[in-house]
N, C-alpha and C positions, 0 to 999 in steps of 0.2 A: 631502535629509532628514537625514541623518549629522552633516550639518557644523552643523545646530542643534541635536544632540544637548544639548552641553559648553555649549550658554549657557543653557540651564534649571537655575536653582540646584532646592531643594530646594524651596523657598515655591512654584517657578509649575513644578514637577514635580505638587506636592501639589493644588493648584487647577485644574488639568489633568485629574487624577484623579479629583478630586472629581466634575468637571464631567462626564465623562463615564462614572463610574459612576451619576450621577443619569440622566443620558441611557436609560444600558442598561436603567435600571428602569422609566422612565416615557415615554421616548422625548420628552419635552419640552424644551423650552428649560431654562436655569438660569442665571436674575436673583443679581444680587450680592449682595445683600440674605440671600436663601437660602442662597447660596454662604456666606456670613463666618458664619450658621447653624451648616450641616454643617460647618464647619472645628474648631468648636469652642477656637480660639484664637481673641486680639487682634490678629484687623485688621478696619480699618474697612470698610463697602464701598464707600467710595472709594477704599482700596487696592489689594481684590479686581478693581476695575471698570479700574485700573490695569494691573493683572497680565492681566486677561483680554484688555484690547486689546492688551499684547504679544503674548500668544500668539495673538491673531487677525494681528497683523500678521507673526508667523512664518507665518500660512496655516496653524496646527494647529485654529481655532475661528474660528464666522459666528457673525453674526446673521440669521436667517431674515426679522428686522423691524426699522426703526428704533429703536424703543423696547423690542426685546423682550429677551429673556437670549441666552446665546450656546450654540450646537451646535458639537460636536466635528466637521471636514472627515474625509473619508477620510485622509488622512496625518496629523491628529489620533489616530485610531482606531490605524492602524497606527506611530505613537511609545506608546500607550498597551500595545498590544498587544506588541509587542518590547520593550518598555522596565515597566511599570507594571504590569501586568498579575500579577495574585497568584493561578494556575491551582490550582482544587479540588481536592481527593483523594478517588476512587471508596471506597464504604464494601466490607467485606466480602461484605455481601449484593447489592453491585451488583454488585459482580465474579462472584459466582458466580453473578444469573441470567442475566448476558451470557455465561459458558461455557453452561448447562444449556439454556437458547434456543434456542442458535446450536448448539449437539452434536443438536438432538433430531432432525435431520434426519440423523443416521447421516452416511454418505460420500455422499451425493447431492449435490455441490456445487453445482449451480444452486440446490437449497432450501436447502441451508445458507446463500448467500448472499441470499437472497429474503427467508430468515429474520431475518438479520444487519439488513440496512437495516430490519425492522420493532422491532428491539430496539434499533436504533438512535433512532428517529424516537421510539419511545415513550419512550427514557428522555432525548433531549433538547428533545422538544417542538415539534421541528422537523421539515421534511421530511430525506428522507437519500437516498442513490445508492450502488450500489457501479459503478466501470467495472472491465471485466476486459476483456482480449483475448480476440478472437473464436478460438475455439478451431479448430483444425486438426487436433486428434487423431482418426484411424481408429476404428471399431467393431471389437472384436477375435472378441464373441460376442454374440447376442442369442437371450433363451428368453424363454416362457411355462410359469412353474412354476404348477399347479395348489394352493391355497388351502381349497378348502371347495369347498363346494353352486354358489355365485354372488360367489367372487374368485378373481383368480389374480395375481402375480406377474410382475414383467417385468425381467428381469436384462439390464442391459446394462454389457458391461467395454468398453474403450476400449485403444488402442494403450499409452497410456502407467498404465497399472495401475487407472484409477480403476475402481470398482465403483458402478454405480445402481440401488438395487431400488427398482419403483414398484409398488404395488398399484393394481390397475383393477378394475372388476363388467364381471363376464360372465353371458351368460345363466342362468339356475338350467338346471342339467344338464347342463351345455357336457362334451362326452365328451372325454377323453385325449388322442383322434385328432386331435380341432380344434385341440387345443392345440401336438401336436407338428407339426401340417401348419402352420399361421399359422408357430410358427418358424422351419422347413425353409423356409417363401415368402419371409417376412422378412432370414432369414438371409443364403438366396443372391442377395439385392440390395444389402443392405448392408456385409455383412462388409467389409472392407478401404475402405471410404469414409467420407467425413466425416458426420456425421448432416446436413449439409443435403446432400452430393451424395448420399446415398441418400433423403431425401427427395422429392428432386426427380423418381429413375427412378421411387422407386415411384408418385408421382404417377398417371403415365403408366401404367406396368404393371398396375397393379390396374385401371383397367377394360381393359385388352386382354386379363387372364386371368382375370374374373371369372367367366366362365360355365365354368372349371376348378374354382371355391371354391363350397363347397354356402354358405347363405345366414348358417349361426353361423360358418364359419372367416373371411369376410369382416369379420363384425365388429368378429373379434375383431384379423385386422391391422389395419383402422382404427383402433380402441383402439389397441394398437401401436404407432401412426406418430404420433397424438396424445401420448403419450407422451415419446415420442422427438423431439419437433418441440422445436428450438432456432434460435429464429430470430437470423441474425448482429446485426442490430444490438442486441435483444433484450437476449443475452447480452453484448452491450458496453455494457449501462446499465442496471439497477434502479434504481426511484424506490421509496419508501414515505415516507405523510404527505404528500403533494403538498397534502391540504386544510389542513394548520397551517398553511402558506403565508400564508390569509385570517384566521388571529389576532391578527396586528398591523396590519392595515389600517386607518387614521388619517384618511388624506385620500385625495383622486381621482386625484393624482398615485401615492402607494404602492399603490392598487388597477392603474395602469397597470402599473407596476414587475412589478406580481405577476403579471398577464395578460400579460407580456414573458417573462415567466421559463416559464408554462405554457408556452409557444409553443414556448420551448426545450429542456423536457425534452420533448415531446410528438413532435416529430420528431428529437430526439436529436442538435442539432445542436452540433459544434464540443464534445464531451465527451471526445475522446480526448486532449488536453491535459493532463487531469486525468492522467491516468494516464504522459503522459511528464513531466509536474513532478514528479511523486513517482519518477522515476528517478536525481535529481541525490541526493539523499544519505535519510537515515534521518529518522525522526519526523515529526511532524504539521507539517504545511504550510499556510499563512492565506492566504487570497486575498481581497482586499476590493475592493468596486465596480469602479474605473476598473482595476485593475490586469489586468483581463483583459475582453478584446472585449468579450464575451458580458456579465459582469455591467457595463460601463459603459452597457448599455442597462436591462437588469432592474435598477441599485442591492440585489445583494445580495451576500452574502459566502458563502463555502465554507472548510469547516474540514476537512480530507483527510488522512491518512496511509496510504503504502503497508501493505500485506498481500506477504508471501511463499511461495515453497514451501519444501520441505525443504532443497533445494539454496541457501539463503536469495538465492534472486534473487527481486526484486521481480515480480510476475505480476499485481495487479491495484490498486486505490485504493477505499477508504473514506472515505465523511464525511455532514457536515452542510450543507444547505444552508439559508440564512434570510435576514433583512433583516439589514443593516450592523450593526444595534444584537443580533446576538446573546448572548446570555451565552458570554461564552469561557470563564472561569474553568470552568465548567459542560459543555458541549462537548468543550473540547479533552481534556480527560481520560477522555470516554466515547469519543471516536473512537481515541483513540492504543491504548484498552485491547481493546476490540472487532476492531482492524484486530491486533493482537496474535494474540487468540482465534480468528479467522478463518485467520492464518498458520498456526498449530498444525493448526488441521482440515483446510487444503487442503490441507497439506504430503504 
């Protein structure tokens, strides 16, 4: 692809462009005729129709039909996108509702990230994902702080500093006692393990000690454990927007595309990739169709940049996912700034 860079003069850079920002807005083909249109200069379209069969015979642009206009190819897309591509700038007010969103969830990092991909998906129109490594951090303490009449509070720290406060309902009148016996039970199973190996004893434990817990402290560690439940692969993949997905669906071929892509996020298959490409260097990262297993089935593309922690080592990936023809200019600048906001909070 490199080595046609340097024989695109200026004219079939521009037509190239052209051609495929008409694509991104309509998802259509684009006839010559249209094309020497939107050019707004002197050439005929017998020039245009010229200039488009070179760069179809570069392999940057098809005809989907004998007769019909020509479509940008995947390596089209990606010379437009490294090369052409004129990326938007987040207003003030976008910037600040991606901090205020993504902060309202305090230090709970699962929601802050739960959060993130939903302020992601709404403000690019697309579905979104975060991956994060499946965590291995220890419980360092777990309580039940009392709230009022019918909430309470559930503190959990972790080995490595992080603090989660989750509020729950408990019964109306749940006594003192309930609350510090559920912790003391919780406690001594969890402490020093990972939230799925103490999930797992307590599984088991609570009913072999259940006729030790009068019938509210039981509850209330169910609450508890519900809480506390992080499931590994889970926490290695949020999706939100999975339905914008069906926005652009055109034909029965791009409804298969899209029913290939559920299938993938739905078992979460082959997503940790994501998260070692974004270990090779800094900024957002484009992945189109064929260039990776998974999308040369589904035909879509993913727009990712890492998130860091304080130690600025890369910890987890942010993005967008959608059909080939996404708005990049639009996108890449709402993930690069997001996966930003996200480093600042987890840090």
């Amino acid at each position: 692809m490199s080595r046609l860079v340097p024989e695109l003069n200026a004219r079939s850079r521009e037509i190239l462009r052209q051609i495929i920002d008409a694509y991104l807005e309509t998802g259509e083909a684009v006839g010559s005729r249209t094309l020497s249109r939107r050019l707004g200069v002197e050439l005929s379209p017998a020039t245009v129709r010229n200039v488009m069969a070179d760069l179809q015979d570069a392999g940057l642009l098809y005809s989907p039909h004998v007769s019909a206009g020509r479509l940008p190819t995947e390596a089209g897309l990606r010379f437009f996108v490294d090369g052409l591509l004129e990326v938007g700038r987040l207003t003030e007010e976008e910037r600040g509702a991606i901090e205020a969103q993504c902060a309202a969830q305090g230090r709970n990092p699962q929601k802050t990230l739960e959060e993130a991909t939903k302020v992601l998906s709404g403000l690019s129109n697309y579905a979104s994902l975060v991956v994060a490594p499946k965590t291995d951090v220890r419980l360092k303490h777990i309580e039940f702080v009392g709230l009022g009449p019918d909430r309470a509070l559930v503190v959990l720290v972790t080995d490595d500093g992080s603090v989660e406060n989750r509020v729950i309902d408990v019964p109306v009148g749940m006594p003192a006692s309930a609350l510090i016996e559920a912790s003391n039970f919780l406690a001594a199973r969890m402490v020093g393990k990972t939230i799925e190996e103490g999930q797992a004893q307590l599984a088991t434990e609570l009913a072999a000690h259940r006729q030790e817990l009068d019938t509210l402290t039981q509850r209330l560690v169910e609450a508890g454990m519900a809480t506390s439940t992080r499931d590994g692969d889970a926490a290695a993949l949020i999706v939100s927007g999975t339905e914008r997905l069906l926005d652009d669906v055109q034909a029965v071929e791009d409804l298969e595309r899209v029913r290939a892509l559920y299938g993938a996020l739905e078992t979460k298959e082959s997503w940790s990739w994501l998260l070692d490409a974004t270990r090779g260097g800094e900024g957002v990262k484009i992945f189109i169709g064929a260039e990776d297993d998974l999308f040369n089935l589904t035909g879509c593309s993913v727009v990712v940049a890492p998130y860091t922690n304080s130690n600025e080592q890369i910890v987890g990936a942010i993005g967008v996912i959608g059909p080939t023809r996404l708005n990049y200019a639009r996108v890449i600048p709402v993930v690069d700034y997001t996966a930003k906001v996200i480093g600042r909070l987890m840090g």
